[in-house]
FILOLO-663328 format. One record per residue (C-alpha): x, y, z; residue in three letters. Coordinates in steps of 0.5 Angstrom, whole numbers, plus 500, padded with zeros to 3 digits. Layout:
REM FILOLO-663328
> x|y|z|type
> X|Y|Z|ALA
...
//
This chain:
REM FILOLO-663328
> x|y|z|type
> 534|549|510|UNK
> 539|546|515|UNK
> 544|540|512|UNK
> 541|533|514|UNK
> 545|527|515|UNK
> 544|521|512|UNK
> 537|518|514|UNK
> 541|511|517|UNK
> 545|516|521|UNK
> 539|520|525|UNK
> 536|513|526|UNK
> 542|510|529|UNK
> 544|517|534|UNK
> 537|517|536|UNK
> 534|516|543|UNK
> 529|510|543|UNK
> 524|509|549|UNK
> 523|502|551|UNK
> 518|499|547|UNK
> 514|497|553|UNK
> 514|504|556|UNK
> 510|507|549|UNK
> 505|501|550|UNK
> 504|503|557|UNK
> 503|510|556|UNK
> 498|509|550|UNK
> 494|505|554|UNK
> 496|497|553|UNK
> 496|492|559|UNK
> 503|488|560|UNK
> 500|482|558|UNK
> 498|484|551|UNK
> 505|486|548|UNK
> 511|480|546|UNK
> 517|483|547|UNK
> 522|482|540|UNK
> 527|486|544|UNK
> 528|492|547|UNK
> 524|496|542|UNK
> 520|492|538|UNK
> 513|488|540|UNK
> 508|484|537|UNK
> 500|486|540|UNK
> 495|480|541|UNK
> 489|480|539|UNK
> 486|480|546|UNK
> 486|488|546|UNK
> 481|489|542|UNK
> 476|485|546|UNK
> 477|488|552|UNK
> 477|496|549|UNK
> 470|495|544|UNK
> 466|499|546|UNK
> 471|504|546|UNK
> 469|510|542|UNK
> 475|511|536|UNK
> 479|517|534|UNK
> 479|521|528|UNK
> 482|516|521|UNK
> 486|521|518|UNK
> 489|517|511|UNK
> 494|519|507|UNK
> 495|520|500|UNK
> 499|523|494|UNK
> 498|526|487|UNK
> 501|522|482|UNK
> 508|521|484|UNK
> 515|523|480|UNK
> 519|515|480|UNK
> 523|517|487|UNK
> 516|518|491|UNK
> 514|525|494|UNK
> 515|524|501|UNK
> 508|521|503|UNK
> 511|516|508|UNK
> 515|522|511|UNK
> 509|526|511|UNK
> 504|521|514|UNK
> 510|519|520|UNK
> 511|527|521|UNK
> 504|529|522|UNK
> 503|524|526|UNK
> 509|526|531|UNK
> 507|534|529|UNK
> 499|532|532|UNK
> 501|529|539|UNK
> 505|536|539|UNK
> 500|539|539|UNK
> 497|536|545|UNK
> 493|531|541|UNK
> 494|523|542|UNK
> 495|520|536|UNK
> 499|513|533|UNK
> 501|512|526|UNK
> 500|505|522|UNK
> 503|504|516|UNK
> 506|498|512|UNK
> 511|493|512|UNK
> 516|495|507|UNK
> 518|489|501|UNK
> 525|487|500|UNK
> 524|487|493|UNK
> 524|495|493|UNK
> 528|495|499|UNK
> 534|492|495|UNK
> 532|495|488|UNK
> 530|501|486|UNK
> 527|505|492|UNK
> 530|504|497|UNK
> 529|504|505|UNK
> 521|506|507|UNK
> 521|508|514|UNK
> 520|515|513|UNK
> 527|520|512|UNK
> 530|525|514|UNK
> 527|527|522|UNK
> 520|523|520|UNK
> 523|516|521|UNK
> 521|509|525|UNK
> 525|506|529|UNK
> 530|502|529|UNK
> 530|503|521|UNK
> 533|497|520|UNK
> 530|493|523|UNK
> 524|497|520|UNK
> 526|495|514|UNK
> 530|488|514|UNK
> 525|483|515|UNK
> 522|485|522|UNK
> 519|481|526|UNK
> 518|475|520|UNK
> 511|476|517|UNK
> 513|478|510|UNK
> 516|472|510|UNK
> 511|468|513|UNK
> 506|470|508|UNK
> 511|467|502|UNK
> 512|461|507|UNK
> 504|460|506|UNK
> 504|462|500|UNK
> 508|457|497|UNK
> 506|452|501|UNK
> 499|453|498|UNK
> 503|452|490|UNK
> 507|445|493|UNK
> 499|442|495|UNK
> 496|445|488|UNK
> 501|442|484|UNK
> 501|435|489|UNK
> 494|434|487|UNK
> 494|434|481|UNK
> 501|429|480|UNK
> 498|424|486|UNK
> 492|423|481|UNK
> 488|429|481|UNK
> 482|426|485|UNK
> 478|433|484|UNK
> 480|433|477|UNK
> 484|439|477|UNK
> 485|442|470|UNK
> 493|444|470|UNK
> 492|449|464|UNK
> 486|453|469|UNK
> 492|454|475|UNK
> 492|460|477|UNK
> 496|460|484|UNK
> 504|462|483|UNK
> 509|462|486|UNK
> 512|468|490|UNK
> 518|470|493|UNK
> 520|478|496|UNK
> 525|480|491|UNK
> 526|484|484|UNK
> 527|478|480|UNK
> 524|480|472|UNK
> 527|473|471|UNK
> 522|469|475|UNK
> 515|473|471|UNK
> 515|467|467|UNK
> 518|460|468|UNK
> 517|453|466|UNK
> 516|448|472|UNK
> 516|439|473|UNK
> 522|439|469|UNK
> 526|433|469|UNK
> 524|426|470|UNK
> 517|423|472|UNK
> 518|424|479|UNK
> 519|431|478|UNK
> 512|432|476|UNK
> 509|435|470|UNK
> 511|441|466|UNK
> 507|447|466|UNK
> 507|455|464|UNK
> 507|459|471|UNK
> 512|464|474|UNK
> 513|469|481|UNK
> 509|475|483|UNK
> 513|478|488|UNK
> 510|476|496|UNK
> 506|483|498|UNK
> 503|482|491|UNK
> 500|475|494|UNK
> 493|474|496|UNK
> 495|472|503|UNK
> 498|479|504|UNK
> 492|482|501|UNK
> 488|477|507|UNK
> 492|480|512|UNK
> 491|486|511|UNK
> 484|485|511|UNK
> 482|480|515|UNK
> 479|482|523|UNK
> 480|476|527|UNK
> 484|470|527|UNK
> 477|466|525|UNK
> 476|470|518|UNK
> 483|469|517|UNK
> 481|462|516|UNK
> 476|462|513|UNK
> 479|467|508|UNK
> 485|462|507|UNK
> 480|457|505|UNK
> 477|461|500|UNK
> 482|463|496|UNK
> 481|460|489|UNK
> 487|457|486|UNK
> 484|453|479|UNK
> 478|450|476|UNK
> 476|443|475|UNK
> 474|440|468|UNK
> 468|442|468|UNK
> 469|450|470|UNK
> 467|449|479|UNK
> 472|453|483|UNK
> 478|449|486|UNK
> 480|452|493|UNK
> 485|452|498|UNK
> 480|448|503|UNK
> 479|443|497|UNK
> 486|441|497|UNK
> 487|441|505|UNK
> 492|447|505|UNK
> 488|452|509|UNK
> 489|449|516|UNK
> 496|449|515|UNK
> 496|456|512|UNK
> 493|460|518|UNK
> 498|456|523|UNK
> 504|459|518|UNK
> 500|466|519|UNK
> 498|466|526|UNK
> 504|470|530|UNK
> 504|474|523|UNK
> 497|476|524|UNK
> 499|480|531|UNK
> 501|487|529|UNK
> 509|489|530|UNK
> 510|495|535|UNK
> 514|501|534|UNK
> 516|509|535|UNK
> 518|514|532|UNK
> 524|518|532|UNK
> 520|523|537|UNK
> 517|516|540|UNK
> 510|517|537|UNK
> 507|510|537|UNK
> 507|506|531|UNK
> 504|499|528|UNK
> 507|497|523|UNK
> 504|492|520|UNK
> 501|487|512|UNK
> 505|491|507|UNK
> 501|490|499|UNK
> 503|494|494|UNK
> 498|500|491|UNK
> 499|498|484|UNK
> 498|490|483|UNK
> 495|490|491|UNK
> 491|494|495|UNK
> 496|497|498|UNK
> 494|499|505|UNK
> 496|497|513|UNK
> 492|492|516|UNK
> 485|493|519|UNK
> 487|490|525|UNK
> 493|495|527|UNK
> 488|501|525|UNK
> 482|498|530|UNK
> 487|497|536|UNK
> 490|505|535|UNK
> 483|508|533|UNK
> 482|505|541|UNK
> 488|507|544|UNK
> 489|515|541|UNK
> 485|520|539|UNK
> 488|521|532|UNK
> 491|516|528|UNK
> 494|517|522|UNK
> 495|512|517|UNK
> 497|511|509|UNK
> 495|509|503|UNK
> 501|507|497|UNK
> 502|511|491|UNK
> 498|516|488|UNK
> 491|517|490|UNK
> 487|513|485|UNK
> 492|507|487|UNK
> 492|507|494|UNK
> 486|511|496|UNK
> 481|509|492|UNK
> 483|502|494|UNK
> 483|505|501|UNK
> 476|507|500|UNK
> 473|503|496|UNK
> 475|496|499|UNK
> 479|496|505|UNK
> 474|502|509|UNK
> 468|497|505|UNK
> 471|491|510|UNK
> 472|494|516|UNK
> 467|498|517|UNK
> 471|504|520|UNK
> 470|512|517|UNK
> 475|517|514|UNK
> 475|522|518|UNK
> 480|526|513|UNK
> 485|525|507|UNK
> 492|529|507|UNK
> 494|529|500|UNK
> 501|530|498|UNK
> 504|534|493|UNK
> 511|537|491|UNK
> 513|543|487|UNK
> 519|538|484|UNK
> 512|533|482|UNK
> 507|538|480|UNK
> 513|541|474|UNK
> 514|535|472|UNK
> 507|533|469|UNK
> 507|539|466|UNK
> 510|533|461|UNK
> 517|539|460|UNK
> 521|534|464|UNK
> 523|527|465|UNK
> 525|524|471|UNK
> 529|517|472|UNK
> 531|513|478|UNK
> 539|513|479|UNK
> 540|520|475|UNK
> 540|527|476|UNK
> 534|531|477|UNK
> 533|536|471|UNK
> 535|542|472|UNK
> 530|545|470|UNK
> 526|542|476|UNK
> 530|545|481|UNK
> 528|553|478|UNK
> 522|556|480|UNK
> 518|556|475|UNK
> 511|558|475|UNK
> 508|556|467|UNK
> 511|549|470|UNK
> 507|548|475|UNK
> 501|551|472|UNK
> 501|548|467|UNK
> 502|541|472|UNK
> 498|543|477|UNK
> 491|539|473|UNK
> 495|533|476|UNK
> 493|535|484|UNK
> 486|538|483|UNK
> 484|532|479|UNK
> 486|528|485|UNK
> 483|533|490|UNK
> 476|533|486|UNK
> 478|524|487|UNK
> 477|525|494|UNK
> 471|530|494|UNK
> 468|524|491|UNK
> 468|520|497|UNK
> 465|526|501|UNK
> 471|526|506|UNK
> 475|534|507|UNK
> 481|534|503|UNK
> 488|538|506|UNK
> 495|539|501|UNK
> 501|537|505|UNK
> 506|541|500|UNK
> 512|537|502|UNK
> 518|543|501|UNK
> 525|541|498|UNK
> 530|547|499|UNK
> 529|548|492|UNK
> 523|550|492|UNK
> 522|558|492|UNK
> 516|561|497|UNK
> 513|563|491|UNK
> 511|557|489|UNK
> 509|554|494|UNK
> 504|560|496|UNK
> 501|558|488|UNK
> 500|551|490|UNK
> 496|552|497|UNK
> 492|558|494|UNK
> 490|553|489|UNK
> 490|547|492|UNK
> 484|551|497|UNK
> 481|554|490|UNK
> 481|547|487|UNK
> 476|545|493|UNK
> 481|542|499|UNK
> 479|545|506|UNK
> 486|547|507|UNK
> 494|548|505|UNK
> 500|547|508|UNK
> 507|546|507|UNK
> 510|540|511|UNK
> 518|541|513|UNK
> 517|533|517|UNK
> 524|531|514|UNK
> 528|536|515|UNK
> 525|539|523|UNK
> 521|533|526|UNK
> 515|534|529|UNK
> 516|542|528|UNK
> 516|542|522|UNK
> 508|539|521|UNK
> 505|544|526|UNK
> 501|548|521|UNK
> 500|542|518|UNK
> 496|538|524|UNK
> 492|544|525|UNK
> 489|544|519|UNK
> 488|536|519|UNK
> 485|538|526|UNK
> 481|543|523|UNK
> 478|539|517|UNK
> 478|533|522|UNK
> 472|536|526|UNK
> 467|538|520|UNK
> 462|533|518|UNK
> 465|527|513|UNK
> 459|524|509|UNK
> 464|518|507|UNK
> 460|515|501|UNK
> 463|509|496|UNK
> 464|510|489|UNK
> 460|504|487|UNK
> 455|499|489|UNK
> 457|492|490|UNK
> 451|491|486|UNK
> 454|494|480|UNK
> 456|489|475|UNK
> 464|487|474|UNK
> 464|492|468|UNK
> 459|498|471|UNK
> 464|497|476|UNK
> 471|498|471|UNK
> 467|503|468|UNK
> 466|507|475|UNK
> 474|508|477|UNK
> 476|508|469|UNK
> 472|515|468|UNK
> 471|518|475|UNK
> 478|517|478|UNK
> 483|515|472|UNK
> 479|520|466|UNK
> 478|516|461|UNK
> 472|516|456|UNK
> 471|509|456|UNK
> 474|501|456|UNK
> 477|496|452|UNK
> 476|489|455|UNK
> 482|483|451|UNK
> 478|476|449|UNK
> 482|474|456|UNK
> 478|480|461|UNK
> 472|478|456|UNK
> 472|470|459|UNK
> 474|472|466|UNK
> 467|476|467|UNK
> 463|471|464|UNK
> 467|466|468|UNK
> 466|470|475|UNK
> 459|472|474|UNK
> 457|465|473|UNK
> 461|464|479|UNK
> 458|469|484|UNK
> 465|473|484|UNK
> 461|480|481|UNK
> 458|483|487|UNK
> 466|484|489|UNK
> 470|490|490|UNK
> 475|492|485|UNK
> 483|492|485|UNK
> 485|495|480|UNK
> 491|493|477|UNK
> 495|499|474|UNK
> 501|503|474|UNK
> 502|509|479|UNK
> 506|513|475|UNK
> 500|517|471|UNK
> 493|517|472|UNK
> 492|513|466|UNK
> 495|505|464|UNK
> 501|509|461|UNK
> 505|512|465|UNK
> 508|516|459|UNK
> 501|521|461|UNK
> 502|526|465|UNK
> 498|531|468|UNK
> 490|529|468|UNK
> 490|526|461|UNK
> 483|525|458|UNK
> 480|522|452|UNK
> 484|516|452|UNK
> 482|508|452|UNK
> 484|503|459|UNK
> 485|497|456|UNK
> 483|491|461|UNK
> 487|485|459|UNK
> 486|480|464|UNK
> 482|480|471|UNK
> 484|476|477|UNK
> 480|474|483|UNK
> 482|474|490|UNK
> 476|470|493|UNK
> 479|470|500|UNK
> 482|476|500|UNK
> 474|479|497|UNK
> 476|482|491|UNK
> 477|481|484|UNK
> 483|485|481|UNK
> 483|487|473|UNK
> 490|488|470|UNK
> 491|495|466|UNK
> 495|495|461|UNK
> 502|492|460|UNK
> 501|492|469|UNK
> 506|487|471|UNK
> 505|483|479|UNK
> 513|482|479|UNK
> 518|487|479|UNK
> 525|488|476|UNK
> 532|491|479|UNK
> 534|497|475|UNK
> 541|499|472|UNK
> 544|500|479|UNK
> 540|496|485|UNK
> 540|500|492|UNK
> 542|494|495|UNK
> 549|495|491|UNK
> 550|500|497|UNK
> 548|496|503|UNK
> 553|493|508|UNK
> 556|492|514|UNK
> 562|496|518|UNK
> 566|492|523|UNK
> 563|494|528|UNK
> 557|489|526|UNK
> 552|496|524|UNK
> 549|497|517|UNK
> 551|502|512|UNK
> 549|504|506|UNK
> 540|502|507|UNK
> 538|509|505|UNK
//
């Protein structure tokens, strides 16, 4: 495999059209696209009254197996196949999500794709874009300013403080903000109080934005986020304490998707960005209707493993939008499958094991449990799976011919190696004629569960069809919350399970497809607006922390003005 420069050179040598160009040829009329430059565009929601009885494309998700902490590739895969179909001569766009500046700044660094699968301009891509993350944090905490100023200007809906549930938000790492006190000082600086920070893409508002379909519901949405209780236990909302107006003026450009292009100026929206862990974890219905009107094939992305993103993507955001998944990409590394075989340990900032970089074959069989669980996931939706095994250069051809025979063994339709990063849109070409193939079967696209089901018939589904579990324990605090939310009608919601993606368990330490184990729910959260509720499994926490040497450490800027270091 060739040498390939650092991503931050390939995105600034290449050749980008002008942005309205690729919406021309796409399908947009000029009156539908908001310049931000030369290479960037907002869309308007108009598109989509004009193109509605349009027939929509193939909807392919991407998704992966449990991911090693430095990521798989997924974002570079679902960029490479896209720009690998419309090789192949299919019209086809991609739609992904805004990155954070917490992940961005910390410990994974930039997420627009790598190597020769990129978006572009990457800076831009990944350095506040055209402002919606930080319009969602603006409505966030404005929301958080009129909660608290409710209750101190004489709480005239008899708000109980100690029921708050709405923090504060902000898009950094900052471990320091999980926990804090705030109404210190003098009587006229308010009322002290335990709260804290999640982290903005774990924020409601994103998750509303992400599933909203007009700028109508995201009204409405706003107005139903639930932010406290009162004394006597009735929901206290955003449209209570007379936010929500304010709120959807904040987010009425946000709501707009941002346009963009590939490397090989395939069309790309960029747009919401909630994590897969403590969110929901996929782009906005939105940009995923408009591309599914404009391209035959459109291909999108979910976050983490499959049992994060995925399941989400299925359970909650395809629930919401009506649209079916035509076909799931899973990808898969040798490098990954090694180390669940629980012989290796990776972490961020240091050396790979040696050991990983070796063909070893006992160490793939032995870890392989981990994509054949997530392949038997996906079965479960009834939607035709195809592996992408993205290749690294110290990867032999025997072991990758044992991952695709086994992956197709396993029940996938079919395998291919994805060579995106280090060849573009010609390294994904066996990979697109698998996903056109798996495309065109028939998909008998099923949820997990009933919205019917109760919180706990719900928790129980995902914890022993999708995670392994043999069952479930519920904290006092979990315990309260069910019968809180019952009481209050919030039972018939979808799930937002909240874990970590590193295992398909709650425990991160468990590799491979672990069995027999418990999954401890210590607290459930409801985000009425966005139309979930959100269990928390484990110690899950909804702010992140900096590592020991934050990727912000080599960001810069040269004298020329140009950034340096991003990724």
């Amino acid at each position: 495999m060739k040498k390939v420069p650092a991503d931050i050179l390939i995105a600034q040598k290449a050749k980008l059209k002008p942005i309205k160009s690729i919406a021309k040829k796409l399908g947009f009329r000029e009156k539908e696209l908001y310049s931000f430059g030369e290479h960037m565009a907002k869309v308007s929601l108009s598109v989509l009254d004009r193109l509605k009885s349009k027939k929509n494309g193939k909807y392919i998700d991407v998704t992966a197996i449990t991911p090693t902490p430095l990521g798989e590739g997924k974002t570079v895969t679902t960029i490479g196949l896209s720009m690998a179909l419309n090789r192949i001569g299919k019209k086809t766009t991609v739609c992904i999500r805004q990155p954070s500046l917490g992940p961005v700044f910390g410990i994974k660094g930039g997420a627009a794709g790598g190597g020769y699968s990129q978006v572009v301009p990457m800076e831009d891509f990944n350095l506040h874009l055209t402002g919606d993350v930080h319009a969602v944090g603006l409505a966030h905490n404005l929301c958080a300013a009129f909660l608290d100023n409710s209750v101190f200007k004489g709480n005239t809906l008899n708000i109980d403080p100690s029921s708050i549930m709405w923090r504060r938000a902000v898009d950094v790492s900052d471990r320091f903000l999980r926990n804090i006190k705030i109404g210190l000082g003098t009587s006229e600086d308010g009322f002290e109080r335990d709260s804290g920070f999640d982290i903005t893409v774990a924020s409601e508002v994103m998750a509303i934005l992400a599933l909203t379909n007009s700028l109508k519901d995201l009204r409405k949405r706003l107005g139903r986020i639930v932010l406290a209780t009162t004394k006597d236990s009735k929901p206290v909302t955003a449209e209570d304490i007379k936010v929500a107006g304010a709120m959807a003026v904040l987010l009425k450009d946000a709501i707009k998707p941002t346009f963009m292009q590939t490397l090989e100026n395939t069309p790309c929206f960029v747009h919401a960005g909630p994590f897969a862990n403590i969110a929901h974890g996929n782009s906005s219905i939105i940009a995923d209707k408009i591309a599914l009107k404009l391209s035959e094939y459109v291909v999108t992305e979910s976050g983490f493993g499959a049992d994060c993103g995925a399941e989400k993507f299925f359970n909650i955001k395809c629930r919401q939008s009506g649209l079916k998944p035509s076909c799931a990409v899973m990808v898969a590394t040798v490098r990954a499958l090694k180390m669940h075989s629980g012989r290796f340990r990776v972490v961020p900032g240091k050396p790979l094991d040696k050991g990983l970089l070796q063909e070893n074959l006992t160490a793939l069989e032995e870890g392989f449990s981990n994509l054949e669980k997530h392949i038997q996931n996906m079965r479960l939706f009834g939607v035709p799976v195809v592996v992408a095994v993205n290749r690294f250069n110290t990867d032999t051809g025997r072991e990758l011919d044992f991952v695709m025979k086994k992956a197709v063994a396993a029940g996938a339709e079919d395998a291919a190696v994805s060579e995106v990063w280090a060849r573009g849109s010609k390294g994904g070409v066996d990979l697109a004629k698998a996903v056109v193939r798996a495309a065109e079967k028939k998909s008998n696209f099923k949820f997990l569960y009933s919205l019917e089901a109760s919180i706990k018939e719900k928790i129980e589904v995902i914890a022993t069809r999708i995670y392994g579990a043999k069952d479930v324990s519920y904290q006092p605090e979990a315990e309260r919350k069910i019968e809180l939310y019952t009481r209050l009608g919030y039972d018939k919601l979808p799930l937002c399970m909240a874990k970590t993606h590193l295992s398909l368990s709650h425990d991160p330490k468990l590799k491979g497809a672990p069995k027999g184990f418990t999954l401890p729910i210590r607290d459930i959260r409801a985000s009425v607006g966005a139309g979930f509720l959100y269990p928390l499994c484990g110690q899950m926490r909804t702010m992140p922390g900096l590592p020991t040497h934050p990727a912000g450490e080599k960001v810069d800027i040269d004298n020329k003005g140009r950034v340096v270091g991003l990724f």
